[in-house]
KEBA-98229 format. One line per field, with one value per residue (C-alpha): residue number from 1; x, y, z. Coordinates in Angstrom, 2 decimals, decimal comma. Example, Ala and Ser with C-alpha at 12.3 -4.5 7.8 and 13.67 -1.06 7.14 Angstrom:
seq c(1 2) $
px c(12,30 13,67) $
py c(-4,50 -1,06) $
pz c(7,80 7,14) $
! end
This chain:
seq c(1 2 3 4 5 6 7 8 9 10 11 12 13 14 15 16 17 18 19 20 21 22 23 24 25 26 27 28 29 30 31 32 33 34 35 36 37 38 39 40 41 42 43 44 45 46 47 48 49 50 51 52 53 54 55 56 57 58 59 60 61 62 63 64 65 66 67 68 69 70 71 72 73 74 75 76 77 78 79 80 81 82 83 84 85 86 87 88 89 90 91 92 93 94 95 96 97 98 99 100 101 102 103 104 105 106 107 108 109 110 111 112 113 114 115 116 117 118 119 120 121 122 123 124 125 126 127 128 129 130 131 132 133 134 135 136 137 138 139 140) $
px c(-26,52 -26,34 -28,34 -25,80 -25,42 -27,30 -25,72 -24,16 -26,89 -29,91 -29,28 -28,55 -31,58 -33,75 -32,09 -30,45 -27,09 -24,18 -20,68 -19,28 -20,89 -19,89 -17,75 -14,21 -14,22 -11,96 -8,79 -8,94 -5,45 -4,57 -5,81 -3,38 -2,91 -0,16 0,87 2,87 6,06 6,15 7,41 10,57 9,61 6,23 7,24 6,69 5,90 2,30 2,23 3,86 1,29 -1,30 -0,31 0,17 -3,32 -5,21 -3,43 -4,70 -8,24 -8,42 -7,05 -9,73 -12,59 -10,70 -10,26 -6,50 -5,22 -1,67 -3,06 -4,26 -1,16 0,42 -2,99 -3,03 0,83 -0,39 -3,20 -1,17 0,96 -1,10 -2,35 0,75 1,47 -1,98 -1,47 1,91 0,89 -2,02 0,57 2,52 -0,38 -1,11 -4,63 -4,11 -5,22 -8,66 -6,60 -4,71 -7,96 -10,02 -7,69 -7,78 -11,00 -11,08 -8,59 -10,30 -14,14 -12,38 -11,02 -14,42 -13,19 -15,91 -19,70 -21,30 -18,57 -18,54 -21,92 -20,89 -17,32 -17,43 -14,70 -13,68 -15,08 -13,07 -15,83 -17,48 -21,18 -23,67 -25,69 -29,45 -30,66 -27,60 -30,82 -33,42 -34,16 -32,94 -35,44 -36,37 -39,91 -42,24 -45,09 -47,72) $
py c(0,80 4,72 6,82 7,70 11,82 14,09 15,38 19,02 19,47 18,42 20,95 23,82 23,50 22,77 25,77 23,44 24,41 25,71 26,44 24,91 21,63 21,46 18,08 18,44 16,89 13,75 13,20 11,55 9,65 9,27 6,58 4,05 4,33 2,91 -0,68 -0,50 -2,81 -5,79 -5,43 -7,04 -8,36 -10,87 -13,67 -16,33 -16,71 -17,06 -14,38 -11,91 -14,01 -12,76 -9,29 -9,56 -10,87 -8,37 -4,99 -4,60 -6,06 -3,35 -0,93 -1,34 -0,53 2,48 0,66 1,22 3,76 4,73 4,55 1,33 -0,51 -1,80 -3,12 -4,91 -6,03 -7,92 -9,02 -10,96 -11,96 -13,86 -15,18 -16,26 -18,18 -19,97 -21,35 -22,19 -23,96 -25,76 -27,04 -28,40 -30,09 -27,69 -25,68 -22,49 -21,11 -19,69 -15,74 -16,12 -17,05 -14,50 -11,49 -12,66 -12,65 -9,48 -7,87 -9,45 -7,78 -4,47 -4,62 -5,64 -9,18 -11,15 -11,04 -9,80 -7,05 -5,85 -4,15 -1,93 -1,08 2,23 3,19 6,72 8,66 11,25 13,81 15,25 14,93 17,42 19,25 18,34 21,57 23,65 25,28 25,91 29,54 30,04 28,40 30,05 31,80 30,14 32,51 32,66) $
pz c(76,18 76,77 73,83 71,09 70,91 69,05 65,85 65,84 62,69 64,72 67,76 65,51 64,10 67,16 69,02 71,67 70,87 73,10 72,33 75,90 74,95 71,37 70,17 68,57 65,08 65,77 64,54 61,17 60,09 56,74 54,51 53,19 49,22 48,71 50,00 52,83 53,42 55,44 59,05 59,64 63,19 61,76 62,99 60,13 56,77 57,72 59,12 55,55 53,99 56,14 55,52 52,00 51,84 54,03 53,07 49,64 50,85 53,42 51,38 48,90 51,01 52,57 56,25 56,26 57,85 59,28 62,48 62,26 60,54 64,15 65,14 61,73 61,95 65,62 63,76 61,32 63,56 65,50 62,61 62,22 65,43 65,52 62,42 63,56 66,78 64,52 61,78 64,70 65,77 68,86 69,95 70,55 74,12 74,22 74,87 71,76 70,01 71,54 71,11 67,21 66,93 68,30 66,08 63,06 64,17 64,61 61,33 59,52 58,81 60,00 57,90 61,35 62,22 58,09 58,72 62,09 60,35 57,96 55,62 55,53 52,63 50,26 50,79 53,51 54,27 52,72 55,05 54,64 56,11 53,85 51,62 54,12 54,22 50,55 48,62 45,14 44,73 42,46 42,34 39,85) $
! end
């Protein structure tokens, strides 16, 4: 696994850096507040079940954004057809398991996957290094 990068932060202060290798701030989508309808094309009632049951989960620890409501719409509705195929007495095939369980780790759903999944926060991050240099003098 490659070394993650170096925070912006941590080569301004070391001197290291340099404007033609400086990282875009990502594009952040909007967080969810409000609950979203259900998409017309789910294909059961397990699967509006589904997303009646995830949205306001996900909504409450800020992990629902409008750029992830298609992922979560597939996500329910495969939900939907396995437990379709396993109330008519079917297994599902190990791909329609195995994207699942993929969509369900990206969206924090699974006790391992909740600690590498962050919501977003309302605030941004305080600089640690925002009062060096400006530190009041205590003399005697």
């Amino acid at each position: 696994m490659p070394k993650p990068r170096k925070p912006e932060s941590l080569k301004l202060v070391s001197g290291t850096a340099r404007n033609d290798r400086t990282v875009t701030e990502s594009v952040k989508f909007p967080i969810i507040v409000n609950m979203p309808p259900t998409p017309d094309w789910l294909p059961n009632a397990y699967a509006v079940n589904e997303w009646n049951r995830l949205v306001p989960l996900l909504m409450a620890n800020k992990l629902l954004t409008e750029g992830g409501l298609s992922a979560l719409a597939v996500l329910c509705s495969l939900h939907g057809k396995i437990v379709q195929m396993y109330a008519a007495g079917e297994c599902p095939t190990g791909h329609l398991s195995a994207q699942y369980r993929n969509l369900i780790n990206d969206f924090g759903l699974t006790p391992v996957s909740q600690s590498k999944v962050k919501g977003f926060s309302a605030k941004e991050k305080e600089n640690p290094f925002a009062r060096n240099g400006n530190r009041e003098w205590r003399g005697t």
